[in-house]
Biopython code that builds the backbone (N, CA, C, O; Angstrom):
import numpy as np
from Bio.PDB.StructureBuilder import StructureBuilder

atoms = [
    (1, "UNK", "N", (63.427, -3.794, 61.555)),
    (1, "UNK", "CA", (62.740, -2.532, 61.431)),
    (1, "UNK", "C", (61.539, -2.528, 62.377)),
    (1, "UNK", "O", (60.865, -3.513, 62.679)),
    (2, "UNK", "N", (61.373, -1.260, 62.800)),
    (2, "UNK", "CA", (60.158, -1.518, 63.785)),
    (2, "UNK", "C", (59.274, -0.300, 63.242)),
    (2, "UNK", "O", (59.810, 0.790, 63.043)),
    (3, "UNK", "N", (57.828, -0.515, 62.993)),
    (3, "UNK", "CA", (56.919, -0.208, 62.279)),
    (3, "UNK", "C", (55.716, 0.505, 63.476)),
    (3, "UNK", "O", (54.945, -0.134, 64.192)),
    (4, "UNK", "N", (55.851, 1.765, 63.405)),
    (4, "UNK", "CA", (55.099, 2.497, 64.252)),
    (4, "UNK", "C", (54.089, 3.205, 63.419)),
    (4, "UNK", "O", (54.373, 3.793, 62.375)),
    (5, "UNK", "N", (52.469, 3.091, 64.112)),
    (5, "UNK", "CA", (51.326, 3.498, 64.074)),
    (5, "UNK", "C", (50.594, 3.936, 64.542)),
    (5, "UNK", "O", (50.579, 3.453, 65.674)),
    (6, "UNK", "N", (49.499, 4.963, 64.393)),
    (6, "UNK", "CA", (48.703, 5.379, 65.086)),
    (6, "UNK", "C", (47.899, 6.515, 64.667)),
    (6, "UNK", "O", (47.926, 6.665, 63.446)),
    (7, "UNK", "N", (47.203, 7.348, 65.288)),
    (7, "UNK", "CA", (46.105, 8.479, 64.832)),
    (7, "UNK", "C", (47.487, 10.283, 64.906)),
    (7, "UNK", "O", (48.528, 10.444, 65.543)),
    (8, "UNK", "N", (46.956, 10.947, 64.219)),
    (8, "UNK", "CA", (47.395, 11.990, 64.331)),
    (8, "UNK", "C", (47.490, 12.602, 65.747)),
    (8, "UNK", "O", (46.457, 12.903, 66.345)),
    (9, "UNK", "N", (49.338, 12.887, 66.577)),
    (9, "UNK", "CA", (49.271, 13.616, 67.412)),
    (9, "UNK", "C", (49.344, 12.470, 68.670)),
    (9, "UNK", "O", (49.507, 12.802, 69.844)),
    (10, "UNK", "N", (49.235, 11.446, 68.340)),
    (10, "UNK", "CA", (49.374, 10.112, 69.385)),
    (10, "UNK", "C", (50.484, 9.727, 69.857)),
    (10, "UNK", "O", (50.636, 8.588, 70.300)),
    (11, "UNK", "N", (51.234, 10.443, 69.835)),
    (11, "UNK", "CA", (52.468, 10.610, 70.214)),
    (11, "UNK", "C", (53.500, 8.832, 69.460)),
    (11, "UNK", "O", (53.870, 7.870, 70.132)),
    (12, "UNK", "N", (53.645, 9.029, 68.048)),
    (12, "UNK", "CA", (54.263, 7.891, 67.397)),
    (12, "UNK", "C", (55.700, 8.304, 67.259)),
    (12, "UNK", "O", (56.592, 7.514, 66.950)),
    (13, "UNK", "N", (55.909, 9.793, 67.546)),
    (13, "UNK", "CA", (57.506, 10.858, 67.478)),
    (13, "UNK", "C", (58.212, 10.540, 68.785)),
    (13, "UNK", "O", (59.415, 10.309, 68.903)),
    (14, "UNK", "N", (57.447, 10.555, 69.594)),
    (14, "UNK", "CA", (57.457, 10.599, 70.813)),
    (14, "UNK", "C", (57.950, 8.916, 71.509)),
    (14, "UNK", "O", (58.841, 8.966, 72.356)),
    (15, "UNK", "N", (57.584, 8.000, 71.279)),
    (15, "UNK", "CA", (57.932, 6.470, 71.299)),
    (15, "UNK", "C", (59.342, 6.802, 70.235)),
    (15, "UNK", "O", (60.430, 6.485, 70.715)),
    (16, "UNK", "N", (59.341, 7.222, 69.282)),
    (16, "UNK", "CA", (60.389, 6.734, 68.050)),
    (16, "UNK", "C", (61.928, 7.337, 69.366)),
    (16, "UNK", "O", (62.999, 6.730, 69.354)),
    (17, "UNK", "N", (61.697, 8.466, 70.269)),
    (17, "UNK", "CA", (62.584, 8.761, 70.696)),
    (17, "UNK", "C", (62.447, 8.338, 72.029)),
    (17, "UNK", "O", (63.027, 9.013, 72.880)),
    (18, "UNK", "N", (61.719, 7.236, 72.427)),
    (18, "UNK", "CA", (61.504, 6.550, 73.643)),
    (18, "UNK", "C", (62.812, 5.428, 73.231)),
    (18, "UNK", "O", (63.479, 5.028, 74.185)),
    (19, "UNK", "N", (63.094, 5.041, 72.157)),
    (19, "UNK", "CA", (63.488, 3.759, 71.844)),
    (19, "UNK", "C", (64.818, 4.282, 71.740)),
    (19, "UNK", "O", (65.697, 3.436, 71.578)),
    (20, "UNK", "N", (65.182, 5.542, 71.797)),
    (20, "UNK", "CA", (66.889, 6.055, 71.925)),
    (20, "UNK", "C", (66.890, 6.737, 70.386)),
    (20, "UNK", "O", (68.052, 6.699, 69.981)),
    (21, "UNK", "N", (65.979, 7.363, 69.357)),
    (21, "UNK", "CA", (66.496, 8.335, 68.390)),
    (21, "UNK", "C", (66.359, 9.439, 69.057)),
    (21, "UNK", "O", (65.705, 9.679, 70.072)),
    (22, "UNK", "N", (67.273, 10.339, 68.170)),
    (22, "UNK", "CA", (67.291, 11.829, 68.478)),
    (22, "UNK", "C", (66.492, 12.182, 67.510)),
    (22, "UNK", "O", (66.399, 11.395, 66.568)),
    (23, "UNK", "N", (65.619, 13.585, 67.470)),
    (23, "UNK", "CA", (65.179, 14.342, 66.612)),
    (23, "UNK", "C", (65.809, 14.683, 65.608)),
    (23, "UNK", "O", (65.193, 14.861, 64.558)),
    (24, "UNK", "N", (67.085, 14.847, 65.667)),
    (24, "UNK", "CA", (67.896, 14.990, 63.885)),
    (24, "UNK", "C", (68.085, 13.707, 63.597)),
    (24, "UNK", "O", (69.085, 13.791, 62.883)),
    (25, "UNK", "N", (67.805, 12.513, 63.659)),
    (25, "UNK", "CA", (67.951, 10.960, 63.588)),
    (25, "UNK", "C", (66.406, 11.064, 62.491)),
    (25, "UNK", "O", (66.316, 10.284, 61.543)),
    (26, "UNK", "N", (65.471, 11.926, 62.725)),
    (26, "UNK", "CA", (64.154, 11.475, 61.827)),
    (26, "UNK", "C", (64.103, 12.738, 60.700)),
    (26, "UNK", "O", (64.313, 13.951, 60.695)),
    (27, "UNK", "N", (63.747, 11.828, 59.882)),
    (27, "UNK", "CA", (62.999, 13.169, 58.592)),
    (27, "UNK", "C", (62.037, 12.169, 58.225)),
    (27, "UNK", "O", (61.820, 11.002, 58.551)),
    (28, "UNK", "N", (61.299, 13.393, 57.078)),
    (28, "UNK", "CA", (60.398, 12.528, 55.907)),
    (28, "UNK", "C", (60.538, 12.823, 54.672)),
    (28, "UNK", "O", (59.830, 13.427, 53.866)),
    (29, "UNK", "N", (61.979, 12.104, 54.598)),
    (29, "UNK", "CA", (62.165, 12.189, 53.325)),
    (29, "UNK", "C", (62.850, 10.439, 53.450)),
    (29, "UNK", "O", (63.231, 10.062, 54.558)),
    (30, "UNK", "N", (62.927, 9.672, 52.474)),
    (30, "UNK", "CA", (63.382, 8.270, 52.677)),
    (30, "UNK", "C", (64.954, 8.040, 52.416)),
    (30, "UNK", "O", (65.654, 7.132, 52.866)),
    (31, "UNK", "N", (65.382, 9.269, 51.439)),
    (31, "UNK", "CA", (66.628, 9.242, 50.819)),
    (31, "UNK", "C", (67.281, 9.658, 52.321)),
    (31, "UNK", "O", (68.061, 8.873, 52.860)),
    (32, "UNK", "N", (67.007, 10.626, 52.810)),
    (32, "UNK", "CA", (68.144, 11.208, 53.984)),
    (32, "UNK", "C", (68.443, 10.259, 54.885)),
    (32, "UNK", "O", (67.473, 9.656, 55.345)),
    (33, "UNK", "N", (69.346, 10.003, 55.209)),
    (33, "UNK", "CA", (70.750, 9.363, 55.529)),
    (33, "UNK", "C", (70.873, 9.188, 57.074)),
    (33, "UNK", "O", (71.863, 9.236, 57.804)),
    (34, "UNK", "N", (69.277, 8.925, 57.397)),
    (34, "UNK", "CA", (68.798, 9.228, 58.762)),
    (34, "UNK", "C", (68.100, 7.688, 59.368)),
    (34, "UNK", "O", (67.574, 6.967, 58.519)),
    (35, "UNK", "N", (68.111, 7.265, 60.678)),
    (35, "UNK", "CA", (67.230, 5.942, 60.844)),
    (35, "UNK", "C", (66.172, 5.932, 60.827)),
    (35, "UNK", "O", (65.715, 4.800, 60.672)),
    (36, "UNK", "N", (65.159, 7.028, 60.955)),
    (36, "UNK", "CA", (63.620, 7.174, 61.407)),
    (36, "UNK", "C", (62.871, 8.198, 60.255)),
    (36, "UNK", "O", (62.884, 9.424, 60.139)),
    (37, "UNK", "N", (62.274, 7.217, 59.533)),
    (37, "UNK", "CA", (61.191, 7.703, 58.597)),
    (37, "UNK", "C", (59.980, 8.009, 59.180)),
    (37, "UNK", "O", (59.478, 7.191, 59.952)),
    (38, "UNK", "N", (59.293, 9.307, 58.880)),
    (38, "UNK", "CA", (58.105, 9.740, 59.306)),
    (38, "UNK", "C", (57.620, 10.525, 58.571)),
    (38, "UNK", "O", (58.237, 11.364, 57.913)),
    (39, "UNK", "N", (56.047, 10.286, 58.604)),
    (39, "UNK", "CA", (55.131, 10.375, 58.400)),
    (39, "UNK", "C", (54.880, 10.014, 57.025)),
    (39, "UNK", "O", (54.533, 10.888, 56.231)),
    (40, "UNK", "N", (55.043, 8.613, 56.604)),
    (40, "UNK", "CA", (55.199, 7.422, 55.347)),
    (40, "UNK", "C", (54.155, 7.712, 54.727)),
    (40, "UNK", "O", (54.142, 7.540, 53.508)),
    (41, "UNK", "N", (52.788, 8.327, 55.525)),
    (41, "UNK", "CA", (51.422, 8.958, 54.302)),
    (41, "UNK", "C", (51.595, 9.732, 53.693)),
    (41, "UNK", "O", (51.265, 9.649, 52.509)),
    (42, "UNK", "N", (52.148, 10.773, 54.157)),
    (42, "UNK", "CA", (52.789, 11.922, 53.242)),
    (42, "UNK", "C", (53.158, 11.496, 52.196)),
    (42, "UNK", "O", (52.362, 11.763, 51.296)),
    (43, "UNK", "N", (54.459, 10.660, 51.728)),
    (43, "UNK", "CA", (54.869, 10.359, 50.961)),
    (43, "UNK", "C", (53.957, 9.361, 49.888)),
    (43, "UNK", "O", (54.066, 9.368, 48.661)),
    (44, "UNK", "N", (53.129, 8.596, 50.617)),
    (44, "UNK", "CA", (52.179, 7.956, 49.407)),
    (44, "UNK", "C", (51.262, 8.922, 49.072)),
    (44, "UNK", "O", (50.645, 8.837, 48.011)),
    (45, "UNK", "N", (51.063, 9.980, 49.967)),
    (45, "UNK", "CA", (49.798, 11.071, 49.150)),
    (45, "UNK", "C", (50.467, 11.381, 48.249)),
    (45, "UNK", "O", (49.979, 11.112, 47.152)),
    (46, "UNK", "N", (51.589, 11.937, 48.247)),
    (46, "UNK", "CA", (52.656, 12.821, 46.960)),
    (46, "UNK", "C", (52.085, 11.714, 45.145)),
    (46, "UNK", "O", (51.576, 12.028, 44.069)),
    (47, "UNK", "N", (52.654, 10.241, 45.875)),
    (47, "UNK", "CA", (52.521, 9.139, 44.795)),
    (47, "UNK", "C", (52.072, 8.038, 45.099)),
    (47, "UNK", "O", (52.800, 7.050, 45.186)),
    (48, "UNK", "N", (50.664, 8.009, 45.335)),
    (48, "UNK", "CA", (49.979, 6.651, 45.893)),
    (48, "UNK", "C", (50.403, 5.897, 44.240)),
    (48, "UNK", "O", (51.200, 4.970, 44.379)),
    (49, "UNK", "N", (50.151, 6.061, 43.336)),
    (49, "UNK", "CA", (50.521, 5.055, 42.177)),
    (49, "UNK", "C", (51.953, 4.077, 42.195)),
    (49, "UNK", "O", (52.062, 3.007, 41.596)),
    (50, "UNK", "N", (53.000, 4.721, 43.027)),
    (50, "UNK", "CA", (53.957, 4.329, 42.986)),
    (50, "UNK", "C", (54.780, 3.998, 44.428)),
    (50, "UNK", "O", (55.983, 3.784, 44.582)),
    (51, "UNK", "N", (53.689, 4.034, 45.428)),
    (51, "UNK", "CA", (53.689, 3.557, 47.151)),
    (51, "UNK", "C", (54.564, 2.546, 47.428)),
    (51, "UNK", "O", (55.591, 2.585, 48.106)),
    (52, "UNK", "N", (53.760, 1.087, 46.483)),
    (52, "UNK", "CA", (55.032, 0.133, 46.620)),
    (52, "UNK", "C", (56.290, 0.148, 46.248)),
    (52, "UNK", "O", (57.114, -0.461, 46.930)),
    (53, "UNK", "N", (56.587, 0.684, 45.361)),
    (53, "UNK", "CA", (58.319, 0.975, 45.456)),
    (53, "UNK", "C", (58.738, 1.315, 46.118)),
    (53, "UNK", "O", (59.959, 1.159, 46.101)),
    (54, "UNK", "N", (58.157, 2.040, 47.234)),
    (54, "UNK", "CA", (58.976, 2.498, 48.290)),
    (54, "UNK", "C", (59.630, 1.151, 49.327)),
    (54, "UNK", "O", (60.709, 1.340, 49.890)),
    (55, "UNK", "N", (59.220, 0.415, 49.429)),
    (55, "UNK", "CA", (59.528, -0.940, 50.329)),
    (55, "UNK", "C", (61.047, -0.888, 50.451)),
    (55, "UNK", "O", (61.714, -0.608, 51.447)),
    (56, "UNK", "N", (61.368, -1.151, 49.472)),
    (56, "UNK", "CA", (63.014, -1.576, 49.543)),
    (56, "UNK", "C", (63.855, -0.037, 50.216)),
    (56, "UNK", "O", (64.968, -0.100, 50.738)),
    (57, "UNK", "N", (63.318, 0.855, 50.115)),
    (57, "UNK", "CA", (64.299, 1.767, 50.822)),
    (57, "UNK", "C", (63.819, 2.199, 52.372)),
    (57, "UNK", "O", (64.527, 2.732, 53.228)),
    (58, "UNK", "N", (62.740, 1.904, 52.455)),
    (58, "UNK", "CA", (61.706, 1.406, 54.186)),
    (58, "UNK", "C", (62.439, 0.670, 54.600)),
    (58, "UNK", "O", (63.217, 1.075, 55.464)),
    (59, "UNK", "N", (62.497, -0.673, 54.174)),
    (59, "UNK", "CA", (63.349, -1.636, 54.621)),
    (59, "UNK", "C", (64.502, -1.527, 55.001)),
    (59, "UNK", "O", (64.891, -2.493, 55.657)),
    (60, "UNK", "N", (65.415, -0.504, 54.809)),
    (60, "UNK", "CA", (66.524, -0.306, 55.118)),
    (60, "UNK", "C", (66.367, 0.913, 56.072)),
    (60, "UNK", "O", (67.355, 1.647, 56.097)),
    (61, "UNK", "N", (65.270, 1.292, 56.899)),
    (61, "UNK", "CA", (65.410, 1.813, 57.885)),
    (61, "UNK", "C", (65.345, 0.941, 59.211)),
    (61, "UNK", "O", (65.037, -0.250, 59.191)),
    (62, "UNK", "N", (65.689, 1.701, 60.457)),
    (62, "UNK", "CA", (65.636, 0.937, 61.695)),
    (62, "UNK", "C", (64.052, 1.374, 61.680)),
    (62, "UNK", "O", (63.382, 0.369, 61.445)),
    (63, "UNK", "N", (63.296, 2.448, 61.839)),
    (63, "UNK", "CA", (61.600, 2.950, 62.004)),
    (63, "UNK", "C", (61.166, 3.529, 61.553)),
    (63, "UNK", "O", (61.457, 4.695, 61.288)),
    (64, "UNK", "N", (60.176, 2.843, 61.254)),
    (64, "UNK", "CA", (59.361, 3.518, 60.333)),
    (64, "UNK", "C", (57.559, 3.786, 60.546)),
    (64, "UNK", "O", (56.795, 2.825, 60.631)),
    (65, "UNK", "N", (56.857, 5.864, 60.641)),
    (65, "UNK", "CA", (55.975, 5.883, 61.607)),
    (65, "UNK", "C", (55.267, 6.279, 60.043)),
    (65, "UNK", "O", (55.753, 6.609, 58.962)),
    (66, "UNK", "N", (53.561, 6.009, 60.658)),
    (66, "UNK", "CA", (52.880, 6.005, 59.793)),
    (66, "UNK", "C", (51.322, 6.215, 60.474)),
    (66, "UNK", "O", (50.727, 5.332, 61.092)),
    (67, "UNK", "N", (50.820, 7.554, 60.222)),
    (67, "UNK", "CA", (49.531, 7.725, 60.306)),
    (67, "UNK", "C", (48.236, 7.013, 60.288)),
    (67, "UNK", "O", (47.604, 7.600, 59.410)),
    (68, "UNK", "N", (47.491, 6.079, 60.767)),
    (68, "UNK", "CA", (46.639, 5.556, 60.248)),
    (68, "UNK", "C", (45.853, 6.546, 59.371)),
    (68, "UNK", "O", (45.875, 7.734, 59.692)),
    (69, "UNK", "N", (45.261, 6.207, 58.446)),
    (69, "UNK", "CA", (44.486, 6.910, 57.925)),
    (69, "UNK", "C", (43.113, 5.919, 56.952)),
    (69, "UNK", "O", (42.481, 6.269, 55.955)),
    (70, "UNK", "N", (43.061, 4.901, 57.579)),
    (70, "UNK", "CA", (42.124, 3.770, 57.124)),
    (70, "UNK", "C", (40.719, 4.127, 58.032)),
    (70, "UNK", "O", (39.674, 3.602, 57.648)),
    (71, "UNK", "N", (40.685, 5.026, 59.246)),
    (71, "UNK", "CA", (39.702, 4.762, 59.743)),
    (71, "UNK", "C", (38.716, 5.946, 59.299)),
    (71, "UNK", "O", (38.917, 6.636, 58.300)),
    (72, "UNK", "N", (37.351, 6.130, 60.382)),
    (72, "UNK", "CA", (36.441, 6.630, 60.119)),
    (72, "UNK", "C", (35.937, 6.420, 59.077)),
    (72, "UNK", "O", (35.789, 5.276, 58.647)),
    (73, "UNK", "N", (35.483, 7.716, 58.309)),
    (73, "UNK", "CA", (34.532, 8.014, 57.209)),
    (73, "UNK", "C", (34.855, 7.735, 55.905)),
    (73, "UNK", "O", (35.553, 8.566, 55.324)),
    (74, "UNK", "N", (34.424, 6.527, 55.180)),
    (74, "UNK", "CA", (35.142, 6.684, 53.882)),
    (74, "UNK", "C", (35.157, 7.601, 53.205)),
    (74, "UNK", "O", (34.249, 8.386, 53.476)),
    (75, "UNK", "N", (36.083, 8.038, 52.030)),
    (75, "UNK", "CA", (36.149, 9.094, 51.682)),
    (75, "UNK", "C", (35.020, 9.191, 50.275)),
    (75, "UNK", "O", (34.693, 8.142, 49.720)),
    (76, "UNK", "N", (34.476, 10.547, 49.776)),
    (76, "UNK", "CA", (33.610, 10.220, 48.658)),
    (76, "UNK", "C", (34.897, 10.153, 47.167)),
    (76, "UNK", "O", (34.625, 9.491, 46.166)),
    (77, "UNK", "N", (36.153, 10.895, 47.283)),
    (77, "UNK", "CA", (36.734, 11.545, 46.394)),
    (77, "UNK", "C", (37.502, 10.081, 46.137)),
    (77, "UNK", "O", (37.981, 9.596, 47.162)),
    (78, "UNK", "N", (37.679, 9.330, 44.942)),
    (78, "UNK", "CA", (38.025, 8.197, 44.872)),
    (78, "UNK", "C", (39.679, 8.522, 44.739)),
    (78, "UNK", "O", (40.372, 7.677, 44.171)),
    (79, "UNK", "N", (40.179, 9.499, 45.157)),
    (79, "UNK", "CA", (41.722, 9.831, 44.835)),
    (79, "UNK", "C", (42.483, 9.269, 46.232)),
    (79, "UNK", "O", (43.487, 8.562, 46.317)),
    (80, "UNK", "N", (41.535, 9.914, 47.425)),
    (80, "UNK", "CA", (41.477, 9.836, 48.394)),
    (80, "UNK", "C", (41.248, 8.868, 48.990)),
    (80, "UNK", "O", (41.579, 8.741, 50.168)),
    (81, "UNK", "N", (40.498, 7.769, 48.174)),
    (81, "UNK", "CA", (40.122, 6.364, 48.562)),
    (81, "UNK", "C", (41.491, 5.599, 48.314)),
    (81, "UNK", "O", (41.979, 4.954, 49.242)),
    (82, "UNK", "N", (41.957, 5.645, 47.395)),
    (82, "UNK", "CA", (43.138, 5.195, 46.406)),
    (82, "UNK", "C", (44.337, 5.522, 47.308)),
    (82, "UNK", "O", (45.251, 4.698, 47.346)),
    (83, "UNK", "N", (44.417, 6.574, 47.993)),
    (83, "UNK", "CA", (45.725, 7.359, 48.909)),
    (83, "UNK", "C", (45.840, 6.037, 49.943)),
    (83, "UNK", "O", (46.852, 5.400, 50.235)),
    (84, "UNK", "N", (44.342, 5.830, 50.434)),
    (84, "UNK", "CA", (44.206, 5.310, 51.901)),
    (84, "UNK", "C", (44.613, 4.033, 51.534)),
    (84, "UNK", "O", (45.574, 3.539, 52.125)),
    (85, "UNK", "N", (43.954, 3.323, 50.523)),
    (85, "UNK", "CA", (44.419, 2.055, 49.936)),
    (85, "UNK", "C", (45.634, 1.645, 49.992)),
    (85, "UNK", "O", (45.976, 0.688, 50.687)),
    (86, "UNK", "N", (46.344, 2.260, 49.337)),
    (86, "UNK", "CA", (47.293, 1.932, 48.875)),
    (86, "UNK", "C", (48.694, 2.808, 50.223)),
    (86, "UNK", "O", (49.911, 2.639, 50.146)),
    (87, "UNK", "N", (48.128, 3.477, 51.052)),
    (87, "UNK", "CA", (48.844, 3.358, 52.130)),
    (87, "UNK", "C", (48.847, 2.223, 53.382)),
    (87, "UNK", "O", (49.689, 1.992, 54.251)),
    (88, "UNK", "N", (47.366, 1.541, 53.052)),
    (88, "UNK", "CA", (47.399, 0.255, 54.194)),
    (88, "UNK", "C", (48.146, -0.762, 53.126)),
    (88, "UNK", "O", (48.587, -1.739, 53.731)),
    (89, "UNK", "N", (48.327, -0.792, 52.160)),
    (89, "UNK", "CA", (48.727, -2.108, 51.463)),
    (89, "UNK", "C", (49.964, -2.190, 51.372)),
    (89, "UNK", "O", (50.517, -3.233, 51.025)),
    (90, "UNK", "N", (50.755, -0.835, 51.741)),
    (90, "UNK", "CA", (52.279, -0.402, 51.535)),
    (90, "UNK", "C", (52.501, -0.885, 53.597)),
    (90, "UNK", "O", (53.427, -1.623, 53.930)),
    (91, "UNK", "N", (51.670, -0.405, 54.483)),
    (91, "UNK", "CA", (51.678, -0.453, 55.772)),
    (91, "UNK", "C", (51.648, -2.586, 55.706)),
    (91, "UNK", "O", (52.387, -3.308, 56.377)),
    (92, "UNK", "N", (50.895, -2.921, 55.003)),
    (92, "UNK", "CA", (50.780, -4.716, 55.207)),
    (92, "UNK", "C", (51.982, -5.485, 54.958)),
    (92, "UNK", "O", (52.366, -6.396, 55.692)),
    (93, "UNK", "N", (52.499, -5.142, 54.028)),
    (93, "UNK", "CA", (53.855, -5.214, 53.659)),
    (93, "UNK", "C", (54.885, -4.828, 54.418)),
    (93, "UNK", "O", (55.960, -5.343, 54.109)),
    (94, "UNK", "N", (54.890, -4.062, 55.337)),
    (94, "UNK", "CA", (55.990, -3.164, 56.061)),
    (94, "UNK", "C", (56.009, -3.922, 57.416)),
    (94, "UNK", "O", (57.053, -4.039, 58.056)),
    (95, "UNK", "N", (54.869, -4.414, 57.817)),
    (95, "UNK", "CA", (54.525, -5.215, 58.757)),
    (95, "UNK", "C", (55.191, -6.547, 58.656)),
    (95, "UNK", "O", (56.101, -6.772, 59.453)),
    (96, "UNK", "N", (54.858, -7.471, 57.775)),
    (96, "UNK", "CA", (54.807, -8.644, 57.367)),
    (96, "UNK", "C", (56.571, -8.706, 57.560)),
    (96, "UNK", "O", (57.179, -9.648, 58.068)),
    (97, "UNK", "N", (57.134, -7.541, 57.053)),
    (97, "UNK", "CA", (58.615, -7.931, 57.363)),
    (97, "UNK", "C", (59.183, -7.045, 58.446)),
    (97, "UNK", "O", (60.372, -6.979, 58.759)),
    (98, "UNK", "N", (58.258, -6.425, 58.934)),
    (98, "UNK", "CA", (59.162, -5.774, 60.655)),
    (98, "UNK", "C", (58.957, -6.737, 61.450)),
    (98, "UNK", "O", (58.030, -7.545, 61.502)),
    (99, "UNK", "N", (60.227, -6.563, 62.312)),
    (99, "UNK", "CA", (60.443, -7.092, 63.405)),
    (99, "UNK", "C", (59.710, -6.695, 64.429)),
    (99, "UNK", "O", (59.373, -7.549, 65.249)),
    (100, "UNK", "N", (59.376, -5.570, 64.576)),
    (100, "UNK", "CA", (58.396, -4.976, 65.799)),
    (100, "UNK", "C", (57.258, -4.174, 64.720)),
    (100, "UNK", "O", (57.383, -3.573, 63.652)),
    (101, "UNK", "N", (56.190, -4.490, 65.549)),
    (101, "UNK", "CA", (54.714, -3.424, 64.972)),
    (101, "UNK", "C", (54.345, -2.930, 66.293)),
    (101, "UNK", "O", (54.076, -3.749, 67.173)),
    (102, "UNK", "N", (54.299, -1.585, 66.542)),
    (102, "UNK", "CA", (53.686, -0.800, 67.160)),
    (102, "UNK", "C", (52.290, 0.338, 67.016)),
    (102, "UNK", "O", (52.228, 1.324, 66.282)),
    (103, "UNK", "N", (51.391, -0.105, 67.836)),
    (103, "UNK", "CA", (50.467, 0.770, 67.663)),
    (103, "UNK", "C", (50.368, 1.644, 68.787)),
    (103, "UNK", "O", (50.186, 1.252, 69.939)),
    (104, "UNK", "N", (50.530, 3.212, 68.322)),
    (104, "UNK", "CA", (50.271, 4.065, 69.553)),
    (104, "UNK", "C", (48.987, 4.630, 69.511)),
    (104, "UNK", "O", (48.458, 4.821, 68.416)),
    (105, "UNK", "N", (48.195, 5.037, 70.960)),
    (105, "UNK", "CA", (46.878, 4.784, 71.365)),
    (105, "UNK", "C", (46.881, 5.982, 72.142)),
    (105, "UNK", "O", (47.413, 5.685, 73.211)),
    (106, "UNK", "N", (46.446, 7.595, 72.145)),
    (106, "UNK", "CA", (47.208, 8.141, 72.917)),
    (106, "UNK", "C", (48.079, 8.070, 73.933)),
    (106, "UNK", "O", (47.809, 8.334, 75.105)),
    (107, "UNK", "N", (49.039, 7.749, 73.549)),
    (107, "UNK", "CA", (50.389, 8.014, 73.934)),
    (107, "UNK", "C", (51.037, 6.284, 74.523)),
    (107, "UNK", "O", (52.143, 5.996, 74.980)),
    (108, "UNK", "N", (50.270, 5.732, 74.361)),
    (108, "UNK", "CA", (50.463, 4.249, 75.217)),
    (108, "UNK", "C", (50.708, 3.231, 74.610)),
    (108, "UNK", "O", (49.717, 2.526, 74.419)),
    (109, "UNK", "N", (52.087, 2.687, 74.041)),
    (109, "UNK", "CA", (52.128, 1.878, 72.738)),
    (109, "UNK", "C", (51.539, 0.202, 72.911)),
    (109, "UNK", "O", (51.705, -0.494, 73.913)),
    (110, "UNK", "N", (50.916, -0.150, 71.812)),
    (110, "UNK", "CA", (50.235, -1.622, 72.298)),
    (110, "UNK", "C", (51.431, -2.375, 71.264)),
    (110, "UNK", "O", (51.648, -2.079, 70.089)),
    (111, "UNK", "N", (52.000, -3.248, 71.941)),
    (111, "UNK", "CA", (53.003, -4.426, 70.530)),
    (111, "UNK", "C", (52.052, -4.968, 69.719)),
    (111, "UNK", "O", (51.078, -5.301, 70.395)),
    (112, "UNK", "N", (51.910, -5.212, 68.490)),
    (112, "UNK", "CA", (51.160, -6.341, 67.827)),
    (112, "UNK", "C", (52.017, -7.048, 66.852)),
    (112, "UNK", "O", (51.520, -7.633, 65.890)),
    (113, "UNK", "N", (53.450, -7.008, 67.098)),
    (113, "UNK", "CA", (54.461, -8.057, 66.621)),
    (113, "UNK", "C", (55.678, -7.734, 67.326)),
    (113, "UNK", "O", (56.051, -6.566, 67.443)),
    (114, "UNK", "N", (56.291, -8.676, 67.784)),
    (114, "UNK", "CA", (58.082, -8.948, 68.329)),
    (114, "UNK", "C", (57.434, -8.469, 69.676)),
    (114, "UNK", "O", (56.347, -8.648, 70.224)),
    (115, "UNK", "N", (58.531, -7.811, 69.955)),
    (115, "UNK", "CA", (58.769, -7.147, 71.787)),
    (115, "UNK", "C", (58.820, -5.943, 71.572)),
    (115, "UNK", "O", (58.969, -5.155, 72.505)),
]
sb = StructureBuilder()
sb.init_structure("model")
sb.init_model(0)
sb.init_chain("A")
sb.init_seg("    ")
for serial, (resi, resn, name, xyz) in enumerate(atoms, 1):
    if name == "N":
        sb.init_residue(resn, " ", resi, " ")
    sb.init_atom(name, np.array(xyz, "f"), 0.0, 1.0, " ", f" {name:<3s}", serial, name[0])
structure = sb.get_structure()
């Protein structure tokens, strides 16, 4: 699985179809029957309580893209703290077992695991 990251608009859609997906190849939904999961925050905002369960059906994608959303300003709203949390802790995990980690930087991907 190769684990793509970066800031909103950094072109992480854009690499996912550098690597040979098509645009009907991605959704964000985890169930659809597709290789390329996106935008994995979404889905922990819906249920940050229940983020880690998602692993095992991540895992069975070829990519998987994901917003940073750890940086800047902490948040005051502790719901929002909890979202971010528990989306880097679902992202540490996703890492730890991809084969590739990608971080995109406008538009310029840096490796920080595999090739």
């Amino acid at each position: 699985m190769v684990l793509i990251l970066g800031g909103k608009g950094a072109g992480k859609r854009a690499y996912a179809r550098s690597l040979g997906y098509r645009e009907d190849q991605i959704s964000t939904c985890p169930e659809d029957p597709v290789p390329v999961l996106c935008s994995l925050e979404e889905l922990v905002r819906k249920d940050p309580e229940n983020a880690l369960s998602l692993v095992p059906s991540l895992l069975g994608k070829d990519v998987v893209i994901c917003c940073e959303v750890g940086s800047g300003v902490i948040p005051i709203s502790s719901q929002e703290r909890f979202f971010r949390e528990q989306t880097g802790r679902l992202c540490v995990l996703l890492a730890k077992e991809a084969k590739t980690v990608v971080r995109i930087v406008a538009g310029i991907p840096q490796i920080l695991k595999g090739e």
